[in-house]
C-alpha positions in Angstrom: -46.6 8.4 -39.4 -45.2 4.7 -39.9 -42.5 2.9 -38.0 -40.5 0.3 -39.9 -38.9 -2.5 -38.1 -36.4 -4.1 -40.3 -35.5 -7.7 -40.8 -32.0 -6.8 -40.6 -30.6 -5.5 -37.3 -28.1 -3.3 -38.9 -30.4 -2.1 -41.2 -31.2 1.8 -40.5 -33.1 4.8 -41.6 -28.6 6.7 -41.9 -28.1 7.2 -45.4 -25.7 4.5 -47.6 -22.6 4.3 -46.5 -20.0 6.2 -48.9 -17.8 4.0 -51.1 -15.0 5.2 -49.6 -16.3 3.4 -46.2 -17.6 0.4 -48.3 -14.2 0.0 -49.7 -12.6 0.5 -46.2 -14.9 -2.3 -45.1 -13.9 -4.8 -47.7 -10.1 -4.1 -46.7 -11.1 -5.2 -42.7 -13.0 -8.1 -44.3 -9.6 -9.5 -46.5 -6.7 -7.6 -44.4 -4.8 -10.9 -43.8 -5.2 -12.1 -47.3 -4.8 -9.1 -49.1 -2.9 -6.2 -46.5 -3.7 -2.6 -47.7 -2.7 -0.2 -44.7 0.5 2.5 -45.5 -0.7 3.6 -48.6 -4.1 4.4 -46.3 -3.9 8.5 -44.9 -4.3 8.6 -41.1 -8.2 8.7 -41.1 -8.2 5.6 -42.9 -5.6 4.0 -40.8 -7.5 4.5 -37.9 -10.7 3.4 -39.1 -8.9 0.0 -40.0 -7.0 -0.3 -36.6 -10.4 0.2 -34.9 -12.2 -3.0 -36.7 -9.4 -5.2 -37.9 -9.9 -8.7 -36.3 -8.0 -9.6 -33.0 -7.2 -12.5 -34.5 -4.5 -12.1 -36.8 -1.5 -14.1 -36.0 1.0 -12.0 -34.0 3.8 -12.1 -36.5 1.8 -10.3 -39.4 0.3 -7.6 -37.3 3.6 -7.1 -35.7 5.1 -6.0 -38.9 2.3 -4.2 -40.1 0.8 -2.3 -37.4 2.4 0.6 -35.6 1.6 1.8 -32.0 -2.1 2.8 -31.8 -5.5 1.2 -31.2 -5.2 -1.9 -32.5 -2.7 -2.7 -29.9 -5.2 -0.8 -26.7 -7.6 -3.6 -28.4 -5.2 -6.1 -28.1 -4.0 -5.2 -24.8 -7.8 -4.9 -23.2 -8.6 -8.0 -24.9 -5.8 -10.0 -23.0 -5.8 -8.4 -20.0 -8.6 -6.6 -17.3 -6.1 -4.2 -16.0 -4.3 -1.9 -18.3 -2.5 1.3 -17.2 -0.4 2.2 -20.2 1.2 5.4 -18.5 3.6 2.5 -16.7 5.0 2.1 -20.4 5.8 5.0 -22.1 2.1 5.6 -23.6 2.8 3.0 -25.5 0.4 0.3 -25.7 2.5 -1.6 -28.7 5.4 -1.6 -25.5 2.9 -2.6 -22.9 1.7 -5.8 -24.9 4.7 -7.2 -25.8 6.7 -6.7 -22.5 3.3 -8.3 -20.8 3.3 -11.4 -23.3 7.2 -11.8 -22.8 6.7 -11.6 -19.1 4.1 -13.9 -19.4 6.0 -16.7 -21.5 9.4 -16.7 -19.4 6.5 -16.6 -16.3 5.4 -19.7 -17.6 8.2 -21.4 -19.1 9.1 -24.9 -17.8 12.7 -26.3 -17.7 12.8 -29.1 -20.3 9.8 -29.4 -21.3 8.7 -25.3 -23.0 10.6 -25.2 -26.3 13.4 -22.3 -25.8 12.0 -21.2 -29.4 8.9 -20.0 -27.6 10.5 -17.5 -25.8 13.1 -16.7 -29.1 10.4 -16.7 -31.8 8.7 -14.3 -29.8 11.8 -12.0 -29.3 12.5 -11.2 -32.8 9.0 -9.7 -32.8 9.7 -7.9 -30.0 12.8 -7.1 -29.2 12.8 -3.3 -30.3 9.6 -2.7 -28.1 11.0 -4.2 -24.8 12.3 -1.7 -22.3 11.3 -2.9 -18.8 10.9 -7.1 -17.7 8.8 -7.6 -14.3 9.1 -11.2 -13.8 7.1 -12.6 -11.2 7.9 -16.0 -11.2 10.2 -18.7 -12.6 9.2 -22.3 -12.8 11.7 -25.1 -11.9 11.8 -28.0 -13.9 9.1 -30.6 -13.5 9.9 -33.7 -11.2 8.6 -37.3 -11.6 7.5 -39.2 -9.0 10.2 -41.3 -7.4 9.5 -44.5 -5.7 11.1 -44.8 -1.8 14.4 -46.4 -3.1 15.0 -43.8 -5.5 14.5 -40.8 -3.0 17.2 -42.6 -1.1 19.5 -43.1 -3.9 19.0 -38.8 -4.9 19.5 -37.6 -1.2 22.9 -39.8 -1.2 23.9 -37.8 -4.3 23.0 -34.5 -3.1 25.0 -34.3 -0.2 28.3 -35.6 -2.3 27.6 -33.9 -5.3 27.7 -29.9 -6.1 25.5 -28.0 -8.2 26.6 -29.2 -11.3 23.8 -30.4 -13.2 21.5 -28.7 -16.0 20.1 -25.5 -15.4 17.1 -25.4 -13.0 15.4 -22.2 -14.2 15.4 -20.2 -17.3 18.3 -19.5 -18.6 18.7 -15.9 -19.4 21.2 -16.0 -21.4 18.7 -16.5 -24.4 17.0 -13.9 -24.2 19.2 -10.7 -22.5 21.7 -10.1 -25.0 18.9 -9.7 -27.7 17.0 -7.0 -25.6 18.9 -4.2 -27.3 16.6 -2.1 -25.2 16.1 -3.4 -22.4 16.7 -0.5 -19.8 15.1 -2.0 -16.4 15.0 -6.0 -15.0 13.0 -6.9 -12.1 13.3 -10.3 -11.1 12.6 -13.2 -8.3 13.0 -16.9 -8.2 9.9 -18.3 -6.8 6.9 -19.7 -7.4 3.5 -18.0 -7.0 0.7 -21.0 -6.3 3.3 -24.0 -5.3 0.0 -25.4 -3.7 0.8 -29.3 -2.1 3.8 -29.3 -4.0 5.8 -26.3 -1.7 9.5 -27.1 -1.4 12.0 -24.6 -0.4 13.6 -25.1 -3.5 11.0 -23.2 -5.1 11.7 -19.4 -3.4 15.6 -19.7 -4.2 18.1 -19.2 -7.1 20.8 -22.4 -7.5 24.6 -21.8 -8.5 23.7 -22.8 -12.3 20.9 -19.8 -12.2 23.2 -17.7 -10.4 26.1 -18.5 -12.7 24.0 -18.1 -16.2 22.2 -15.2 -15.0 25.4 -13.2 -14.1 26.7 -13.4 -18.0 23.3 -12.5 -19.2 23.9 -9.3 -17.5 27.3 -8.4 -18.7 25.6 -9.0 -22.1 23.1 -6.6 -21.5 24.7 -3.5 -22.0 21.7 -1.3 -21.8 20.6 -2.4 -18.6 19.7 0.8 -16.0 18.2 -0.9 -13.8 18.3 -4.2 -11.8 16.3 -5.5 -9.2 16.6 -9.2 -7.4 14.5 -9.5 -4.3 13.3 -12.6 -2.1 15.2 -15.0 -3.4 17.6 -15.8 -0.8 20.3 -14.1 -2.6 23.5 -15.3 -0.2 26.8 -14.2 -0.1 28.4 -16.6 -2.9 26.0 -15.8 -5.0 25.7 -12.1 -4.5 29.8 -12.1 -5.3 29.1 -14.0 -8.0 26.6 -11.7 -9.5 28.5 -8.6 -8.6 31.8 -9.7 -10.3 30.2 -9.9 -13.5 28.5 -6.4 -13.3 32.1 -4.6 -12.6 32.5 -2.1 -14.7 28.8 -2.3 -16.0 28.4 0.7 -18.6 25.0 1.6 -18.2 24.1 0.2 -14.8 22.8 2.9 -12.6 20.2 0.8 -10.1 21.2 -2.2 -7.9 18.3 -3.6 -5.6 18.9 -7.1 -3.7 16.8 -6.2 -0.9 14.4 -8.7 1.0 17.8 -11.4 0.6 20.4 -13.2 2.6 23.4 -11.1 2.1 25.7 -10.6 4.8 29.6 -9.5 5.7 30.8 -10.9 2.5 28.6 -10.2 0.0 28.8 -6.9 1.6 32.3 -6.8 0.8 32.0 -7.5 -2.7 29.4 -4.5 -3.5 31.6 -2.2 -1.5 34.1 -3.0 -4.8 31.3 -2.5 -7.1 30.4 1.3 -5.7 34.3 1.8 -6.4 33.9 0.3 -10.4 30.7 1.3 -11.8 28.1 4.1 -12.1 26.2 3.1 -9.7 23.5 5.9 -8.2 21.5 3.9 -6.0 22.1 0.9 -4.1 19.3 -0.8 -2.0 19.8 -3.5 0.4 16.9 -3.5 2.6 16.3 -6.6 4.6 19.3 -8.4 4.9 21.8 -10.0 7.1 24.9 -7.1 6.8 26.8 -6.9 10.1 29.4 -4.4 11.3 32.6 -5.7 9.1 30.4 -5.4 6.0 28.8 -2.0 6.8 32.7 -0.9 6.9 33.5 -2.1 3.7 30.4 -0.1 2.4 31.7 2.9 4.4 35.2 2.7 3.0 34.0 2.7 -0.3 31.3 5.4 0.3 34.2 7.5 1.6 35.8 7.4 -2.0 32.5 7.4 -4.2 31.6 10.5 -5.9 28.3 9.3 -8.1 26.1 7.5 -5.1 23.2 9.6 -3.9 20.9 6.9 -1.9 22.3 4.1 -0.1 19.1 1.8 1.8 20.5 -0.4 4.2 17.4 -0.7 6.6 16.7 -3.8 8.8 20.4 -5.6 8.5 22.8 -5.7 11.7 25.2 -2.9 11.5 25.0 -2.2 14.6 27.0 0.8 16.3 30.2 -0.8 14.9 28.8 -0.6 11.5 26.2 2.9 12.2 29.3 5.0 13.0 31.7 3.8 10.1 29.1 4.7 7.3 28.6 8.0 9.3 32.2 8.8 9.1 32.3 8.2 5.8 30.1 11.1 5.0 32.5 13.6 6.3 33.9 12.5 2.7 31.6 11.8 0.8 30.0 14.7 -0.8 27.2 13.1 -3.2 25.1 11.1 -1.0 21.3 12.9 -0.8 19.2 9.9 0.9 20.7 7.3 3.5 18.7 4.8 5.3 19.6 2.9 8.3 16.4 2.3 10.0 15.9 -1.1 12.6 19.8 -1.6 12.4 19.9 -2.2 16.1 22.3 1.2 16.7 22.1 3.7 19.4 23.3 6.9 20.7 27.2 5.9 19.9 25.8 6.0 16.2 23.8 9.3 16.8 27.1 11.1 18.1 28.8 10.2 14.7 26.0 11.2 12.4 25.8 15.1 14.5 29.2 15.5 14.0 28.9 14.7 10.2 25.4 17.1 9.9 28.0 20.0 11.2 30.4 19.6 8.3 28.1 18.2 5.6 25.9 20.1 3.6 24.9 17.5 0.9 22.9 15.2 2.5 18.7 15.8 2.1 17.1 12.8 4.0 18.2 10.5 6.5 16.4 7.6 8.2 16.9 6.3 12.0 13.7 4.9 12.8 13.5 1.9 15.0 16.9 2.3 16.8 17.5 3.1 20.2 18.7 6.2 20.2 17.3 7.2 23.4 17.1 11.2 25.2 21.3 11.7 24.0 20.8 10.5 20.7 18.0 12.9 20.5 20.0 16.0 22.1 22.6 15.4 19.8 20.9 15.1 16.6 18.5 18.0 17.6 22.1 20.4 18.0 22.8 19.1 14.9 19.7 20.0 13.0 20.0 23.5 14.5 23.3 24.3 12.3 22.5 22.1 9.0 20.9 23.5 6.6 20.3 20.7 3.9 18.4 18.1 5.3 14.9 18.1 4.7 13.6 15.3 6.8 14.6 13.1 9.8 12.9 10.0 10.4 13.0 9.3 14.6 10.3 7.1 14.4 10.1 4.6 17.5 13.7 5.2 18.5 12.9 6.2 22.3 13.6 9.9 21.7 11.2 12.2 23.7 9.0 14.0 20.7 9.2 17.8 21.2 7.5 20.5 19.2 10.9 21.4 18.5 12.1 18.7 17.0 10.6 16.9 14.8 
């Protein structure tokens, strides 16, 4: 017996490859000069997907390849983490919605060409069905000298928000999406480092203002999401008038905001004029008045069925009117009013509702102080309903009982 060691590394004692695979070969070898993929069967198509060069510019392999492995190449290439059940399976989706997120991520106020972002959409725009946008970049400042930072803080405090935009400007990009189904967004800056100015973790009127009439635009919009970044009560009307009478808008999350009585007021009108199903509002400043605005309108609303207004300020004035609203309001499945700062008085309302309502799966109470009367009273409560499924009492000074829970 002899052992041959070959010059050639690729060289082995496998038979000649077939000319089929030869001619396969060339094809990966020339594919940008010389493009020979549909007339290919599926086998084929594969075996080109699995060794065609990375490389090729995006605008030519966006036209020519379809979802497959040349895009879970593409994908693991760019990124470490890939989970492609977060997009449909696809991996075609998950690399352009990743690279779109990534450009407006990175796109800089008057200085990143808009025709980045738009040369990149026309690739793209049939693919796109979710944005996660992480961060938005203001515009770059130059250094001033002393006088000059005198001269600017003189002319902010006698000059509105007038001025070009200071973030990007969705209304570029939105109305083009003609798939876009869900938009997660927040104005701030992930490493500010030295340079951390308030400024950074905020939207201005012009954002506010541009952003709102991207979203009208967007008629396939299902979801919308706009957290921590200090969404206040102009704004929040702002936004809200412009999504009135939404067609397709079916999710509406400002939580971790600013949002208090009057903004409150505004998406009580909202619940009244769209298709809204659930509304979240989690950590924000919404008192009593507001929380009654919410309840009137909850009280007439017929398509809500979970309503998250944990950690505002309703307070008992506020607990009891969205309470009393459910002895209306027959749709609601989940409410949430946990760390509201309500008490028994609020407990009392909600018992009497649990006699008469039956709709209602889920409610949560949790760091209130309901105290041993609350408890007796939602406990009587529980004993007649039959549709709630869980009760969340957590830290609201009610003795815990084995039975009651």
């Amino acid at each position: 017996m002899r052992r041959i060691i070959a010059e050639d590394l690729d060289w082995s004692l496998a038979t000649v490859s077939s000319l089929s695979n030869l001619c396969l070969q060339c094809i990966v070898s020339n594919f940008e000069e010389k493009p020979i993929y549909e007339e290919l069967t599926s086998s084929e198509k594969d075996f080109i997907q699995n060794r065609v060069s990375l490389s090729l510019p995006l605008h030519f392999a966006a036209n020519v390849f379809p979802d497959g492995v040349y895009w879970k190449r593409r994908c693991e290439q760019k990124w470490k983490v890939c989970d492609v059940s977060n997009y449909g399976e696809s991996w075609k989706r998950m690399f352009f919605e990743r690279q779109l997120e990534n450009i407006i991520e990175l796109f800089i106020p008057g200085i990143t060409e808009p025709k980045t972002v738009l040369d990149m959409v026309t690739l793209c725009k049939d693919h796109i069905k979710k944005l996660n946008i992480a961060q938005l970049l203001p515009p770059v400042k130059e250094p001033q000298t002393e006088d000059e930072e005198q001269a600017t803080e003189l002319t902010l405090e006698n000059e509105d928000d007038k001025s070009g935009m200071d973030h990007f400007d969705f209304r570029i990009l939105l109305d083009k999406l003609t798939n876009l189904e869900e938009l997660h967004l927040v104005y701030k800056v992930k490493s500010c480092g030295m340079n951390f100015e308030w400024s950074m973790f905020e939207m201005t009127n012009r954002d506010c203002e541009s952003l709102a009439k991207a979203l009208k635009s967007c008629k396939t919009l299902k979801l919308f999401r706009l957290h921590l970044s200090h969404l206040e009560d102009k704004k929040c009307r702002l936004l809200v008038k412009y999504l009135l009478d939404h067609p397709s808008l079916r999710t509406l999350d400002f939580s971790h905001n600013v949002i208090g009585d009057s903004g409150a007021r505004a998406i009580s009108k909202l619940l009244t004029k769209s298709k809204l199903e659930i509304l979240n509002l989690y950590d924000n400043n919404i008192g009593g008045p507001g929380a009654k605005a919410i309840a009137h309108a909850l009280s007439k609303n017929t398509i809500l069925v979970s309503l998250n207004l944990c950690l505002n300020r309703l307070s008992d004035e506020g607990g009891q009117a969205i309470c009393k609203a459910l002895l209306n309001n027959k749709t609601l499945l989940h409410l949430q009013l946990g760390a509201n700062g309500v008490t028994w008085l609020t407990a009392l309302s909600l018992s009497s509702v649990l006699a008469q309502n039956n709709t209602l799966k889920s409610i949560n109470l949790s760091c209130n102080t309901l105290g041993e009367v609350g408890g007796n009273a939602l406990e009587e409560a529980m004993s007649h309903n039959t549709s709630v499924t869980e009760c969340n009492i957590h830290l609201t000074d009610i003795e815990e009982r084995k039975d009651f829970r």
